[in-house]
C-alpha positions as CSV (number, residue, x, y, z in Angstrom):
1,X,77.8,142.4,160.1
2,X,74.6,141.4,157.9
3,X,77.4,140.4,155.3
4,X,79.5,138.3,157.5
5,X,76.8,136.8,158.5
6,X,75.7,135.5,155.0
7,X,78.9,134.3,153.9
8,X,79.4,132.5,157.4
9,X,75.4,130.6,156.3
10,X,75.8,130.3,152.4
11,X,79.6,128.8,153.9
12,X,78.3,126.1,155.6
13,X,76.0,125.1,153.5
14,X,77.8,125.3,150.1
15,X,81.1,124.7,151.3
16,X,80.3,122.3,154.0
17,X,77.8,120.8,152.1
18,X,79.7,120.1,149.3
19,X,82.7,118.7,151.1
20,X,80.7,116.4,153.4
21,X,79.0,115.0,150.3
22,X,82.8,114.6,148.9
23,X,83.8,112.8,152.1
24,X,81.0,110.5,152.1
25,X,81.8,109.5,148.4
26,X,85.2,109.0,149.9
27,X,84.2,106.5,152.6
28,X,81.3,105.1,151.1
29,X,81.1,101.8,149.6
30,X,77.0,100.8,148.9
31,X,74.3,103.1,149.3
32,X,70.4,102.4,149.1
33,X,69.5,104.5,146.0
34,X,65.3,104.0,147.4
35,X,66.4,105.9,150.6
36,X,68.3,108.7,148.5
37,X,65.2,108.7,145.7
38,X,63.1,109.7,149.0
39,X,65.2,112.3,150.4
40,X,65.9,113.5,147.3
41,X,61.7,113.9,146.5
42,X,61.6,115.1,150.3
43,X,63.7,117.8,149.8
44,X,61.9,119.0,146.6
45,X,58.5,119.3,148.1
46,X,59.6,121.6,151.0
47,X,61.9,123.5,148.0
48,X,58.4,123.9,146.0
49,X,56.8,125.1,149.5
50,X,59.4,127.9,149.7
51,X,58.9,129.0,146.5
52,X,55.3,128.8,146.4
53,X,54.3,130.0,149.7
54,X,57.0,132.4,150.3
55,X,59.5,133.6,147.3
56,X,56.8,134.2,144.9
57,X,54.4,135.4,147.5
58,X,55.9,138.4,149.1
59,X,56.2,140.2,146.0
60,X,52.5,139.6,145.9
61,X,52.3,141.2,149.5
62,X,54.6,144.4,148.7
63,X,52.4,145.1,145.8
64,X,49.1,144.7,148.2
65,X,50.7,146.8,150.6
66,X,51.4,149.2,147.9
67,X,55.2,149.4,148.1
68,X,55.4,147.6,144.3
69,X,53.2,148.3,141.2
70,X,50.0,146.8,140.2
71,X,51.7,145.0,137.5
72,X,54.2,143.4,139.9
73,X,52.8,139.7,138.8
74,X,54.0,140.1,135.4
75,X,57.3,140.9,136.6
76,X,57.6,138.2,138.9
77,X,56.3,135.7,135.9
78,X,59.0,137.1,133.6
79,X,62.1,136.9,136.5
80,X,60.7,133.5,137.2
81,X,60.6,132.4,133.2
82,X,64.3,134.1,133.1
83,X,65.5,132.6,136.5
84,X,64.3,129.2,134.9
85,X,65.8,129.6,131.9
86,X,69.2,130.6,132.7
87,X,69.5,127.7,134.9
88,X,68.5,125.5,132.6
89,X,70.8,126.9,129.6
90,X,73.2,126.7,131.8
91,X,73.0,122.7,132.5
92,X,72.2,122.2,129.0
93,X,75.8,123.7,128.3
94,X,77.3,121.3,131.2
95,X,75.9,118.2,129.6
96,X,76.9,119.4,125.9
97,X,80.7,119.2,128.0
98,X,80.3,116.3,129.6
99,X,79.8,114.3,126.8
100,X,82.1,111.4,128.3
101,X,81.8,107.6,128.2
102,X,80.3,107.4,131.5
103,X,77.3,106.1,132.8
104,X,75.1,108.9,133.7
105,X,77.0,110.9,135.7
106,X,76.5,114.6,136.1
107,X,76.1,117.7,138.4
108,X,72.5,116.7,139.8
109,X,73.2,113.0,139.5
110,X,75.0,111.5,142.8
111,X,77.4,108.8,141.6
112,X,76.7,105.5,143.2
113,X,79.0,102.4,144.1
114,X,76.7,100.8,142.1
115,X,77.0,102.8,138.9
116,X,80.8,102.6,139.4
117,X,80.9,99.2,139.5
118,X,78.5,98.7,136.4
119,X,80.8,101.2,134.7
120,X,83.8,99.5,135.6
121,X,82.8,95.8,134.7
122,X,80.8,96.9,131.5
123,X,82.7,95.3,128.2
124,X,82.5,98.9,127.0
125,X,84.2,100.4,129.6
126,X,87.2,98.1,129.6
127,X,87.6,98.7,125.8
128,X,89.2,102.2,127.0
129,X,93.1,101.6,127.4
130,X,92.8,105.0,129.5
131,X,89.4,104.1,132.1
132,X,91.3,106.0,134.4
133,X,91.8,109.0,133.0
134,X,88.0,109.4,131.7
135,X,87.1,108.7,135.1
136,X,89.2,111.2,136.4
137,X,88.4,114.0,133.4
138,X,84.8,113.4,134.0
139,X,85.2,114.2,138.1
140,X,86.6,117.2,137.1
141,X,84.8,118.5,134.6
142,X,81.7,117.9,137.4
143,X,83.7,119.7,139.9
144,X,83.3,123.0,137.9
145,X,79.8,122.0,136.6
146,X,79.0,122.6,140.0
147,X,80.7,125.0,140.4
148,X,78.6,127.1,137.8
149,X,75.3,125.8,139.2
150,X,76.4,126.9,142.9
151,X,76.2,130.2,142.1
152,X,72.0,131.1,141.1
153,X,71.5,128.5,144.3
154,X,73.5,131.1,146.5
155,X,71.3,133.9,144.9
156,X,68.1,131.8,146.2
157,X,69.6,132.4,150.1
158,X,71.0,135.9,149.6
159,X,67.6,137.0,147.9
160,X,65.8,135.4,150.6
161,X,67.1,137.2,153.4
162,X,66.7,140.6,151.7
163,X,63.4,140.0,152.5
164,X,64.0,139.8,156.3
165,X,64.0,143.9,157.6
166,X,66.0,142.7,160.4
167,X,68.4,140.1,159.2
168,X,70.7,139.3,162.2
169,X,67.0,138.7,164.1
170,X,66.0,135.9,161.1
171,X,69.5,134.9,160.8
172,X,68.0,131.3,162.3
173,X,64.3,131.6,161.0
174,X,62.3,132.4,158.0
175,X,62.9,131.5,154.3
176,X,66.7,132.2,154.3
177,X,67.6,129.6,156.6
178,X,65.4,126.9,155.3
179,X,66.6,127.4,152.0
180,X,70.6,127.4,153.4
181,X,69.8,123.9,154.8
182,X,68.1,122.0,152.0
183,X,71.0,123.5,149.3
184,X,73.0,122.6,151.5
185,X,71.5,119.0,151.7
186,X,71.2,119.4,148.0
187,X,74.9,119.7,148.0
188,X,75.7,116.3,149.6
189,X,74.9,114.4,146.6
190,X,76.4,117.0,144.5
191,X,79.4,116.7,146.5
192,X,79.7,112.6,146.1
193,X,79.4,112.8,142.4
194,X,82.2,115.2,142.0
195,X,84.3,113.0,144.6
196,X,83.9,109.4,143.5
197,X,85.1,109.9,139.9
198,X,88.3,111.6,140.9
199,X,89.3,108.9,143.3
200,X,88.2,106.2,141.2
201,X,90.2,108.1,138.8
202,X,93.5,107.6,141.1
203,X,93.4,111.1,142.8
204,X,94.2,111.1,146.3
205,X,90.9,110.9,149.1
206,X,92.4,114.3,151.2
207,X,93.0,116.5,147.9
208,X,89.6,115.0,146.1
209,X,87.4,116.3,149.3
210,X,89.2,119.2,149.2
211,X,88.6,120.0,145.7
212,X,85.0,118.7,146.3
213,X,84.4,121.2,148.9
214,X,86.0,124.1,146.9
215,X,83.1,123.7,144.3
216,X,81.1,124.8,146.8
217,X,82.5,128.3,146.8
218,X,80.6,130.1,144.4
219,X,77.2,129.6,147.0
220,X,79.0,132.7,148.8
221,X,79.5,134.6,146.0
222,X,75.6,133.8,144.6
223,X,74.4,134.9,148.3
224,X,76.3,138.1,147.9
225,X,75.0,138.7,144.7
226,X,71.4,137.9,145.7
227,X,71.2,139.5,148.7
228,X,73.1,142.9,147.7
229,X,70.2,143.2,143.9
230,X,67.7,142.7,146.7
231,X,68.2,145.2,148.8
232,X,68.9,148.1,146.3
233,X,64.5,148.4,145.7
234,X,61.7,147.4,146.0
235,X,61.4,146.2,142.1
236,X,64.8,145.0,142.5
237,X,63.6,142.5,145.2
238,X,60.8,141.4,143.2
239,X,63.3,140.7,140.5
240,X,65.8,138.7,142.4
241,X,62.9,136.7,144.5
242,X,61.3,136.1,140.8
243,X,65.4,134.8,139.8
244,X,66.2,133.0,142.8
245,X,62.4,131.4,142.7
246,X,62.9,130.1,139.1
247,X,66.1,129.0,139.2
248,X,64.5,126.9,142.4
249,X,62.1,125.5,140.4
250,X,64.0,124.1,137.8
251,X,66.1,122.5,140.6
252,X,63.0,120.6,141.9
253,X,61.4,119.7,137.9
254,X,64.4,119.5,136.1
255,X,66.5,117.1,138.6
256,X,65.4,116.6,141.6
257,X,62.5,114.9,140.7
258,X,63.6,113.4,137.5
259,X,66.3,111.7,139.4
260,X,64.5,110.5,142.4
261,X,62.4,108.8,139.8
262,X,64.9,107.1,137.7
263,X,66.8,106.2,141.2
264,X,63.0,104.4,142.1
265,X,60.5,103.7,139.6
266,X,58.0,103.7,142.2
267,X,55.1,106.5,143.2
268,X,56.8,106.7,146.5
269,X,58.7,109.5,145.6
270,X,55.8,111.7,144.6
271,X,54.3,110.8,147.7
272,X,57.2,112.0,149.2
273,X,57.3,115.0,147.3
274,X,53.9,115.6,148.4
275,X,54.6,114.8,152.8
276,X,58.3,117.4,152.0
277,X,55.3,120.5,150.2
278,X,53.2,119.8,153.3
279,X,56.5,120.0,155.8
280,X,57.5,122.6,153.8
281,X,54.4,124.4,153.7
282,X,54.5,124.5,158.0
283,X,58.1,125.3,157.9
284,X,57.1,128.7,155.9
285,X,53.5,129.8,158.0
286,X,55.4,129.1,161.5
Protein backbone atom coordinates (compact mmCIF):
# COMPACT_ATOMS: atom_id res chain seq x y z
CA UNK A 1 0.00 0.00 0.00
CA UNK A 2 2.86 2.55 1.19
CA UNK A 3 4.25 1.63 -2.39
CA UNK A 4 1.23 2.31 -4.44
CA UNK A 5 0.90 5.13 -2.79
CA UNK A 6 4.38 6.61 -3.85
CA UNK A 7 4.16 5.80 -7.36
CA UNK A 8 0.49 7.18 -7.50
CA UNK A 9 2.49 10.92 -5.89
CA UNK A 10 5.93 10.75 -7.67
CA UNK A 11 3.18 9.90 -10.87
CA UNK A 12 1.56 12.99 -10.80
CA UNK A 13 4.09 15.00 -10.26
CA UNK A 14 6.71 13.63 -12.65
CA UNK A 15 4.50 12.35 -15.15
CA UNK A 16 1.87 14.89 -14.89
CA UNK A 17 4.12 17.48 -14.43
CA UNK A 18 6.05 16.82 -17.30
CA UNK A 19 3.27 16.37 -19.67
CA UNK A 20 1.37 19.47 -18.62
CA UNK A 21 4.56 21.43 -19.13
CA UNK A 22 4.60 19.58 -22.77
CA UNK A 23 1.09 20.68 -23.43
CA UNK A 24 1.59 24.14 -22.44
CA UNK A 25 4.67 24.38 -24.94
CA UNK A 26 2.06 22.93 -27.29
CA UNK A 27 -0.50 25.71 -26.92
CA UNK A 28 1.58 28.36 -25.99
CA UNK A 29 2.60 31.11 -28.15
CA UNK A 30 4.33 34.24 -25.80
CA UNK A 31 5.18 33.88 -22.34
CA UNK A 32 6.45 36.60 -19.83
CA UNK A 33 9.99 35.27 -19.09
CA UNK A 34 9.93 38.12 -15.61
CA UNK A 35 6.84 36.11 -14.32
CA UNK A 36 8.65 32.62 -15.01
CA UNK A 37 12.27 34.23 -13.57
CA UNK A 38 9.91 34.69 -10.29
CA UNK A 39 8.42 31.47 -10.04
CA UNK A 40 11.27 29.91 -10.91
CA UNK A 41 13.40 31.89 -7.74
CA UNK A 42 10.06 31.13 -5.72
CA UNK A 43 10.27 27.69 -6.08
CA UNK A 44 14.02 27.59 -5.20
CA UNK A 45 13.72 29.31 -1.90
CA UNK A 46 11.02 26.96 -0.46
CA UNK A 47 13.38 23.91 -2.21
CA UNK A 48 16.38 25.46 0.01
CA UNK A 49 13.83 25.58 3.10
CA UNK A 50 13.30 21.77 2.68
CA UNK A 51 16.60 20.96 2.58
CA UNK A 52 17.70 23.19 5.14
CA UNK A 53 15.15 22.93 7.67
CA UNK A 54 14.11 19.47 7.16
CA UNK A 55 16.29 16.92 4.86
CA UNK A 56 19.52 17.76 6.42
CA UNK A 57 18.06 18.29 9.80
CA UNK A 58 16.56 15.11 10.84
CA UNK A 59 19.65 13.22 10.57
CA UNK A 60 20.80 15.80 13.05
CA UNK A 61 17.70 14.77 15.31
CA UNK A 62 18.22 10.80 14.92
CA UNK A 63 21.74 11.35 16.04
CA UNK A 64 20.43 13.62 19.18
CA UNK A 65 17.99 11.09 19.94
CA UNK A 66 20.71 8.56 19.76
CA UNK A 67 19.34 6.31 16.97
CA UNK A 68 22.54 7.44 14.58
CA UNK A 69 26.24 8.01 15.53
CA UNK A 70 27.94 11.02 16.90
CA UNK A 71 29.68 11.35 13.67
CA UNK A 72 26.41 11.41 11.64
CA UNK A 73 27.31 15.21 10.34
CA UNK A 74 30.21 14.01 8.57
CA UNK A 75 28.16 11.53 6.80
CA UNK A 76 25.53 13.74 5.91
CA UNK A 77 28.30 16.35 4.55
CA UNK A 78 29.85 13.62 2.44
CA UNK A 79 26.16 12.16 0.94
CA UNK A 80 25.40 15.73 0.43
CA UNK A 81 29.06 16.56 -1.53
CA UNK A 82 28.24 13.02 -3.44
CA UNK A 83 24.41 13.80 -3.95
CA UNK A 84 25.75 17.21 -5.49
CA UNK A 85 28.17 15.89 -7.40
CA UNK A 86 26.57 13.15 -9.18
CA UNK A 87 23.94 15.52 -10.34
CA UNK A 88 26.09 17.77 -11.47
CA UNK A 89 28.37 15.12 -13.53
CA UNK A 90 25.58 14.09 -14.72
CA UNK A 91 24.30 17.55 -16.48
CA UNK A 92 27.82 18.23 -17.38
CA UNK A 93 27.56 14.95 -19.57
CA UNK A 94 24.05 16.20 -20.96
CA UNK A 95 25.42 19.50 -22.16
CA UNK A 96 28.85 17.75 -23.51
CA UNK A 97 25.63 15.89 -25.80
CA UNK A 98 23.78 18.63 -26.56
CA UNK A 99 26.25 20.33 -28.21
CA UNK A 100 23.68 21.48 -31.05
CA UNK A 101 23.31 24.84 -32.91
CA UNK A 102 20.62 26.02 -30.74
CA UNK A 103 20.18 28.82 -28.70
CA UNK A 104 20.44 27.81 -25.17
CA UNK A 105 18.29 25.23 -24.91
CA UNK A 106 18.58 22.51 -22.31
CA UNK A 107 17.03 20.24 -19.59
CA UNK A 108 16.69 23.14 -16.85
CA UNK A 109 16.21 25.86 -19.49
CA UNK A 110 12.33 26.17 -20.57
CA UNK A 111 12.23 27.01 -24.31
CA UNK A 112 10.50 30.20 -25.01
CA UNK A 113 8.41 31.54 -28.13
CA UNK A 114 10.77 34.09 -27.92
CA UNK A 115 14.00 32.02 -28.13
CA UNK A 116 12.34 30.10 -31.02
CA UNK A 117 11.66 32.90 -32.88
CA UNK A 118 15.23 34.48 -32.43
CA UNK A 119 16.57 31.09 -33.38
CA UNK A 120 14.51 30.85 -36.28
CA UNK A 121 15.07 34.40 -37.89
CA UNK A 122 18.84 34.46 -36.81
CA UNK A 123 21.15 34.53 -40.25
CA UNK A 124 22.90 31.61 -38.62
CA UNK A 125 20.18 29.53 -38.15
CA UNK A 126 18.83 29.74 -41.77
CA UNK A 127 22.36 28.78 -42.99
CA UNK A 128 21.31 25.09 -41.99
CA UNK A 129 19.58 23.42 -45.03
CA UNK A 130 18.20 20.87 -42.31
CA UNK A 131 16.77 23.64 -39.26
CA UNK A 132 14.29 21.16 -38.88
CA UNK A 133 15.87 18.34 -38.20
CA UNK A 134 18.32 20.05 -35.47
CA UNK A 135 15.33 21.34 -34.01
CA UNK A 136 13.82 18.14 -33.82
CA UNK A 137 17.31 16.18 -32.66
CA UNK A 138 17.79 18.66 -29.99
CA UNK A 139 14.01 18.04 -28.53
CA UNK A 140 14.92 14.64 -28.31
CA UNK A 141 18.06 14.49 -27.03
CA UNK A 142 16.29 16.85 -24.12
CA UNK A 143 13.64 14.40 -23.78
CA UNK A 144 16.09 11.74 -22.38
CA UNK A 145 18.27 14.47 -20.68
CA UNK A 146 15.36 14.63 -18.59
CA UNK A 147 14.88 11.76 -18.40
CA UNK A 148 18.27 11.09 -16.55
CA UNK A 149 17.84 14.10 -14.28
CA UNK A 150 14.14 12.70 -13.19
CA UNK A 151 15.49 10.10 -11.59
CA UNK A 152 17.87 11.61 -8.18
CA UNK A 153 14.59 14.24 -8.12
CA UNK A 154 12.32 11.08 -7.51
CA UNK A 155 14.93 9.94 -4.81
CA UNK A 156 14.41 13.51 -3.11
CA UNK A 157 10.37 12.36 -2.52
CA UNK A 158 10.94 8.67 -1.94
CA UNK A 159 13.74 9.54 0.72
CA UNK A 160 11.56 12.05 2.14
CA UNK A 161 8.84 9.96 3.12
CA UNK A 162 11.01 7.34 4.64
CA UNK A 163 11.26 9.72 7.13
CA UNK A 164 7.48 9.76 7.89
CA UNK A 165 6.82 6.43 10.58
CA UNK A 166 3.42 6.46 9.32
CA UNK A 167 3.41 7.20 5.65
CA UNK A 168 -0.23 6.69 4.45
CA UNK A 169 -0.95 9.34 7.62
CA UNK A 170 1.70 12.07 5.94
CA UNK A 171 0.79 10.91 2.54
CA UNK A 172 -0.73 14.82 2.25
CA UNK A 173 1.71 16.53 4.80
CA UNK A 174 5.24 16.84 5.75
CA UNK A 175 8.42 17.10 3.49
CA UNK A 176 7.36 14.37 1.01
CA UNK A 177 4.52 16.13 -0.32
CA UNK A 178 6.02 19.52 -0.52
CA UNK A 179 8.73 18.26 -2.37
CA UNK A 180 6.20 16.09 -4.85
CA UNK A 181 4.62 19.52 -5.77
CA UNK A 182 7.49 21.84 -6.44
CA UNK A 183 9.31 18.92 -8.72
CA UNK A 184 6.49 18.63 -10.00
CA UNK A 185 6.22 22.45 -10.69
CA UNK A 186 9.87 22.10 -11.60
CA UNK A 187 8.76 19.76 -14.20
CA UNK A 188 6.43 22.16 -16.12
CA UNK A 189 9.23 24.08 -17.62
CA UNK A 190 11.11 20.99 -18.07
CA UNK A 191 8.29 19.57 -19.85
CA UNK A 192 7.91 22.84 -22.37
CA UNK A 193 11.52 22.66 -23.40
CA UNK A 194 11.36 19.09 -24.38
CA UNK A 195 7.92 19.87 -26.28
CA UNK A 196 8.57 22.96 -28.30
CA UNK A 197 11.69 21.69 -30.16
CA UNK A 198 9.98 18.57 -31.33
CA UNK A 199 7.04 20.35 -32.71
CA UNK A 200 8.93 23.10 -34.08
CA UNK A 201 10.85 20.24 -35.44
CA UNK A 202 7.52 18.92 -37.41
CA UNK A 203 6.54 16.18 -34.85
CA UNK A 204 3.00 15.95 -34.34
CA UNK A 205 1.41 18.09 -30.88
CA UNK A 206 -0.51 14.55 -29.47
CA UNK A 207 2.72 12.25 -29.88
CA UNK A 208 5.20 15.25 -28.68
CA UNK A 209 3.11 15.65 -25.25
CA UNK A 210 3.11 12.16 -25.08
CA UNK A 211 6.65 11.69 -25.40
CA UNK A 212 7.02 14.78 -23.13
CA UNK A 213 5.13 13.19 -20.40
CA UNK A 214 7.00 9.84 -20.71
CA UNK A 215 10.22 11.64 -19.62
CA UNK A 216 8.72 11.98 -16.64
CA UNK A 217 8.81 8.32 -15.86
CA UNK A 218 11.91 7.84 -14.17
CA UNK A 219 10.44 10.22 -10.94
CA UNK A 220 8.69 6.77 -10.02
CA UNK A 221 11.45 4.78 -10.34
CA UNK A 222 13.89 7.50 -8.31
CA UNK A 223 10.97 7.53 -5.54
CA UNK A 224 11.27 3.75 -5.36
CA UNK A 225 14.72 3.85 -5.13
CA UNK A 226 14.76 6.58 -2.46
CA UNK A 227 12.25 5.55 -0.37
CA UNK A 228 13.16 1.57 -0.40
CA UNK A 229 17.64 2.81 0.70
CA UNK A 230 15.77 4.69 3.31
CA UNK A 231 13.95 2.48 5.03
CA UNK A 232 16.54 -0.39 5.13
CA UNK A 233 18.51 1.78 8.50
CA UNK A 234 19.01 4.23 10.23
CA UNK A 235 22.51 5.13 8.46
CA UNK A 236 20.96 4.21 5.34
CA UNK A 237 18.35 7.11 5.81
CA UNK A 238 20.96 9.49 6.70
CA UNK A 239 22.60 8.53 3.49
CA UNK A 240 19.75 8.91 1.14
CA UNK A 241 18.36 12.32 3.01
CA UNK A 242 22.22 13.50 2.58
CA UNK A 243 21.77 12.20 -1.56
CA UNK A 244 18.33 13.40 -2.15
CA UNK A 245 19.42 16.82 -0.17
CA UNK A 246 22.45 17.48 -2.52
CA UNK A 247 21.18 16.61 -5.50
CA UNK A 248 18.34 19.36 -4.35
CA UNK A 249 20.76 21.80 -3.93
CA UNK A 250 22.36 21.72 -6.95
CA UNK A 251 18.82 21.98 -8.55
CA UNK A 252 18.26 25.35 -6.72
CA UNK A 253 22.45 26.81 -7.35
CA UNK A 254 23.17 25.21 -10.37
CA UNK A 255 19.77 26.11 -12.47
CA UNK A 256 17.21 27.32 -10.85
CA UNK A 257 18.69 30.26 -9.85
CA UNK A 258 21.14 30.79 -12.66
CA UNK A 259 18.21 30.74 -14.96
CA UNK A 260 15.84 32.92 -13.20
CA UNK A 261 18.68 35.40 -13.39
CA UNK A 262 19.56 35.22 -16.97
CA UNK A 263 15.53 35.07 -17.71
CA UNK A 264 15.65 38.73 -15.46
CA UNK A 265 18.64 40.66 -14.78
CA UNK A 266 17.04 42.15 -11.95
CA UNK A 267 17.39 41.49 -7.89
CA UNK A 268 13.77 40.60 -7.98
CA UNK A 269 14.45 37.20 -8.18
CA UNK A 270 16.62 36.87 -5.12
CA UNK A 271 14.04 38.69 -3.43
CA UNK A 272 11.97 36.07 -4.47
CA UNK A 273 14.19 33.49 -3.51
CA UNK A 274 14.27 35.00 -0.21
CA UNK A 275 9.86 35.41 0.28
CA UNK A 276 9.79 31.14 -1.41
CA UNK A 277 12.89 30.26 2.01
CA UNK A 278 10.52 32.19 4.27
CA UNK A 279 7.20 30.23 2.71
CA UNK A 280 9.20 27.43 2.62
CA UNK A 281 10.55 27.64 5.96
CA UNK A 282 6.43 27.75 7.42
CA UNK A 283 5.52 25.10 5.06
CA UNK A 284 8.24 22.74 7.07
CA UNK A 285 7.55 23.97 11.10
CA UNK A 286 3.65 23.60 10.42
Amino acid sequence: MEYLAIIVITFISGVVGTGMGGAIGAVMKRDSKKIVSLLLSFAAGIMLAVVCFDLMSEPIDMMRAGEVPQYTPIIVVVAVIAGYAIVYLLNYLIDKCTNHEVKHIDEAHPATADDLDELIHSNHYESHRDSKSNLFIAGLVMMVAIALHNLPEGMVIGASYAVEPDLTANLFSGAGFIMAILIGLHNIPEGMAVSVPLISGGMGKVKAVSLTALSGLPTVFGALLGYLLGGINSIMLVLSLGFASGAMLYVVFGELMPEAILMWKSKLPALSLFVGLLAGFLLVVF
